[in-house]
N, C-alpha and C positions, 0 to 999 in steps of 0.2 A: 464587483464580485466576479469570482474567476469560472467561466463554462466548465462544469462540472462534469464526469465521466457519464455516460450513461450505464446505468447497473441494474441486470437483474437477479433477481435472485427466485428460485423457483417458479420462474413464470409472472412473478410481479416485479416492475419495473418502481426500481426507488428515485423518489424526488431528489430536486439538485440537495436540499438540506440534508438528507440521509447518504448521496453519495458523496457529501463534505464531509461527513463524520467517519465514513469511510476510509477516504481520502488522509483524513487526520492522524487513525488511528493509527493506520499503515504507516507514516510516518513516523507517527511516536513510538511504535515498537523496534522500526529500525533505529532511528538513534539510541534508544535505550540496548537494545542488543550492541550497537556501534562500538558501545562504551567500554564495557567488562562482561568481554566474555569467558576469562578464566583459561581453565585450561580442561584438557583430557575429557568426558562425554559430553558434557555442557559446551563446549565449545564446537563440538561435532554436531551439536543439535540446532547452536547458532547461527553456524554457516549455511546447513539446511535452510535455516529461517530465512536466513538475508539473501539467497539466491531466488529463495521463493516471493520476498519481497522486492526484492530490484524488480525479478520482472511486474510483477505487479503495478510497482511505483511507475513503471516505462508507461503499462498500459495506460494508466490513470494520466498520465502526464499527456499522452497522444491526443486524447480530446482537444486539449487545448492549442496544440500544434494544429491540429485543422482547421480550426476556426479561426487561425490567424493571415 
């Protein structure tokens, strides 16, 4: 299993299992935006999204570049 991000959230630090699911979700809403994001607002809202999820995805990803 792969070294998990460390995450907190309000002051409580989540388990590797909870920062997996994290990790996952973040994933699957970037593919599923990836996919069809149409056109005209919806598609302004998408790109929002996946700026905000790249960088996210990078965070999450960096854990494991240290530990390597």
């Amino acid at each position: 299993m792969q070294e998990e991000a460390e995450i907190t959230i309000n002051g409580t630090k989540l388990t590797d299992s909870e920062s997996m699911t994290i990790r996952v979700a973040v994933d699957t809403l970037a593919n599923v935006l990836a996919e069809d994001t149409g056109e005209g607002e919806g598609k302004i809202l998408a790109d929002r999204y996946m700026t905000a999820l790249s960088r996210i995805q990078t965070l999450l990803e960096s854990r494991e570049m240290r530990k390597q």
